[in-house]
C-alpha positions as CSV (number, residue, x, y, z in Angstrom):
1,X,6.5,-0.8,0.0
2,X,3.6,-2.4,-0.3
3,X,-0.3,-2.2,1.8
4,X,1.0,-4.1,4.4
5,X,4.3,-1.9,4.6
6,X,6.3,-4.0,3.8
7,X,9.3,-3.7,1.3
8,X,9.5,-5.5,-1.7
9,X,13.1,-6.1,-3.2
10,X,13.7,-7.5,-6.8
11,X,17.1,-9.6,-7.1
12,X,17.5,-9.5,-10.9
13,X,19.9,-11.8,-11.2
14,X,18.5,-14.6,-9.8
15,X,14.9,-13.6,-11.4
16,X,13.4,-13.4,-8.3
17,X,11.8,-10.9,-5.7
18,X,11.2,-10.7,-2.0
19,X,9.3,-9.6,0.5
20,X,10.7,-8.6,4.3
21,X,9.5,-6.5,6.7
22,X,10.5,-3.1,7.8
23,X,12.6,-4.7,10.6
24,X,14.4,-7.0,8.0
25,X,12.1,-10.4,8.9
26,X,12.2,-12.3,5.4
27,X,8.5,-13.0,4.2
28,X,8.4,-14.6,1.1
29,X,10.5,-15.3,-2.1
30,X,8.7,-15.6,-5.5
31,X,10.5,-16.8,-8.3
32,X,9.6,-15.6,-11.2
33,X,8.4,-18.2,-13.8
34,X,9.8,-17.7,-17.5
35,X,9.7,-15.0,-19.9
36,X,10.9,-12.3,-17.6
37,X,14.9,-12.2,-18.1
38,X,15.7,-9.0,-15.9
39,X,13.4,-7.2,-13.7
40,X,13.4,-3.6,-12.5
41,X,11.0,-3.0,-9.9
42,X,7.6,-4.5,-8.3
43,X,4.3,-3.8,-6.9
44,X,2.0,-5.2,-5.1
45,X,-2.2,-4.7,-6.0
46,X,-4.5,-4.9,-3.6
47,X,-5.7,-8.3,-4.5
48,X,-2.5,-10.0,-3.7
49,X,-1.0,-9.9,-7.6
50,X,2.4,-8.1,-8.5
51,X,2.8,-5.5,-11.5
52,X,6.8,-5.8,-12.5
53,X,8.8,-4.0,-15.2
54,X,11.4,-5.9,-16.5
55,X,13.9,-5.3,-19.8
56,X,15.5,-7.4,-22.1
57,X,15.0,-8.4,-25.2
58,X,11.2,-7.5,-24.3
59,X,10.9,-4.5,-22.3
60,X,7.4,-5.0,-20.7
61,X,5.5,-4.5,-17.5
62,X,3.6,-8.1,-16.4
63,X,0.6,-8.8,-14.1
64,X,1.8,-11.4,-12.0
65,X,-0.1,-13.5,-10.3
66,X,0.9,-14.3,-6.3
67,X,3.2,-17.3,-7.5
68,X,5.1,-15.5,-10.3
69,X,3.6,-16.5,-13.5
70,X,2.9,-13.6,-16.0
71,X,-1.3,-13.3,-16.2
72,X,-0.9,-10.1,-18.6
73,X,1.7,-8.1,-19.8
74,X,2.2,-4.9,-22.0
75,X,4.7,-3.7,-24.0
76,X,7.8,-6.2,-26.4
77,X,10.4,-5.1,-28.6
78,X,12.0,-1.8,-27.5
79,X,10.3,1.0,-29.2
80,X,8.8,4.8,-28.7
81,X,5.6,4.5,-29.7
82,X,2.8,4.1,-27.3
83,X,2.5,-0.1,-27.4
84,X,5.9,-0.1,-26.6
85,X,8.6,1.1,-23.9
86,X,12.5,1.2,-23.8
87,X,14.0,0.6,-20.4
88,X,10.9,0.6,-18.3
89,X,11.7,1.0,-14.6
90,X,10.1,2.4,-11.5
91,X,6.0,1.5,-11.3
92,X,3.5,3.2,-9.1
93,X,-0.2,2.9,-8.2
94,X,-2.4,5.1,-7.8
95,X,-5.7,4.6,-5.8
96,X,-7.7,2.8,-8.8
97,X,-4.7,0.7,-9.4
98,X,-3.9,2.9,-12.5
99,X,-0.2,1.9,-13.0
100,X,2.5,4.4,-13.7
101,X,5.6,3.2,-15.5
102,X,8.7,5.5,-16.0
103,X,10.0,4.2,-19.3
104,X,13.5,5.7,-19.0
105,X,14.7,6.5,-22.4
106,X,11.6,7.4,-23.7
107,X,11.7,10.3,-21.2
108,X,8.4,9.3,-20.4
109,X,5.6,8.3,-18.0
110,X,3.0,6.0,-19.0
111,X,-0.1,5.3,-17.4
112,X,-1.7,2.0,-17.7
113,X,-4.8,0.6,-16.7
114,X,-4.7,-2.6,-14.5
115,X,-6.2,-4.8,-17.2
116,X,-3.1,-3.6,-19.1
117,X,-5.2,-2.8,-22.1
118,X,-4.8,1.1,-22.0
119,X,-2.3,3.2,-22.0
120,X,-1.8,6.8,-22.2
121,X,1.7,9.1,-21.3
122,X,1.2,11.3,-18.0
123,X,2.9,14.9,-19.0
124,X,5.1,16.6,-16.7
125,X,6.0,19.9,-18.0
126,X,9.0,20.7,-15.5
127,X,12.2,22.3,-17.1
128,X,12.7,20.6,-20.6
129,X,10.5,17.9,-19.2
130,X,11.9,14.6,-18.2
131,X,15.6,13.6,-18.7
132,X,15.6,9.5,-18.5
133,X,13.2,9.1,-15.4
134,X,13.5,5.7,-13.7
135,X,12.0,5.7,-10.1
136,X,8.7,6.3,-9.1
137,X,7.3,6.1,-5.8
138,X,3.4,7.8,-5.1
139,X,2.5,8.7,-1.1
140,X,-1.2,8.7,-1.9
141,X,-1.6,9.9,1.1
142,X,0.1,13.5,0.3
143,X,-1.0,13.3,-3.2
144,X,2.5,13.4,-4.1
145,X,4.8,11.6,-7.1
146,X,8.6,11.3,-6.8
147,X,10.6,10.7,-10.1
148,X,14.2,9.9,-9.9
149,X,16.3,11.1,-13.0
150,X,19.5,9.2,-13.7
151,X,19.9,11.6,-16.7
152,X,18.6,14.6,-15.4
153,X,19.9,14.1,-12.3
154,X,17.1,15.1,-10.0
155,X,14.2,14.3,-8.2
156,X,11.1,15.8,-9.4
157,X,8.5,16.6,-6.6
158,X,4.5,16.7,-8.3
159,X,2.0,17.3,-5.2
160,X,-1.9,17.5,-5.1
161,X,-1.9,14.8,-7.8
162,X,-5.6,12.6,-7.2
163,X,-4.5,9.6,-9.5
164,X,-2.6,9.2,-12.8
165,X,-5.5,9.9,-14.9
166,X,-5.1,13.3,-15.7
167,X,-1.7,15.1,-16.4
168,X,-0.3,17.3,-13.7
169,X,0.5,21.2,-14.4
């Protein structure tokens, strides 16, 4: 969902996303301009430009801007260390646009900054920590994170959580 409440859905294989309202009334359809073979998920900042993860044979997350063409992005060849993710999926934003990526099998949450210039992992410590998370969604106005597991096979709850600048307990 984005500011406006409405739903964003990505259609991967057509490389494409859309935008309908909560009563199903078709908005907008953005194609997504080259270099972005097979996207996850996208979100919508509050000046009108789209954060997407996608995978591939670069797993990255772009900074798109309101046509579809990559501004930004961060990330490439799969890999584990912090300049790179493998299998990045579910994004969330937090209040200062901090974005929070679940890269899936790094059992991981990274945090980036909007400019996509700095990045930093978000630790959960919940029961072994995190078993292949993949979807995020953040109600900032709880304070709460929901991550999805396809591994671990649960949703992990985090409340009182500000933004995704400082790790949760």
């Amino acid at each position: 969902m984005n500011n406006a409440k409405n739903v964003l859905v990505v259609i991967q294989g057509e490389c494409r996303f859309q935008e309908f309202t909560t009563h199903g009334a078709l908005l907008q359809t953005i194609q997504l301009q080259s270099g972005i073979t097979r996207p996850i998920q996208v979100v919508e900042l509050s000046n009108g430009q789209f954060m997407i993860s996608h995978t591939g044979t670069n797993q990255r997350v772009g900074l798109l801007d309101v046509k579809g063409a990559v501004v930004r992005s961060y990330g490439g060849t799969p890999g584990s260390d912090m300049t790179k993710m493998n299998y990045p999926g579910g994004l969330a934003v937090d209040k200062n646009e901090n974005i929070l990526v679940a890269d899936e099998h790094n059992n991981r949450l990274l945090v980036l900054d909007r400019s996509l210039t700095i990045a930093h992992e978000m630790s959960v410590a919940f029961d072994g920590g995190l078993k292949g998370p993949y979807s995020l969604w953040y109600d900032k106005s709880r304070g709460r994170l929901y991550i999805g597991e396809l591994k671990g096979k649960r949703v992990i709850i985090i409340d009182n959580l500000k933004d995704f600048t400082a790790s949760p307990v």
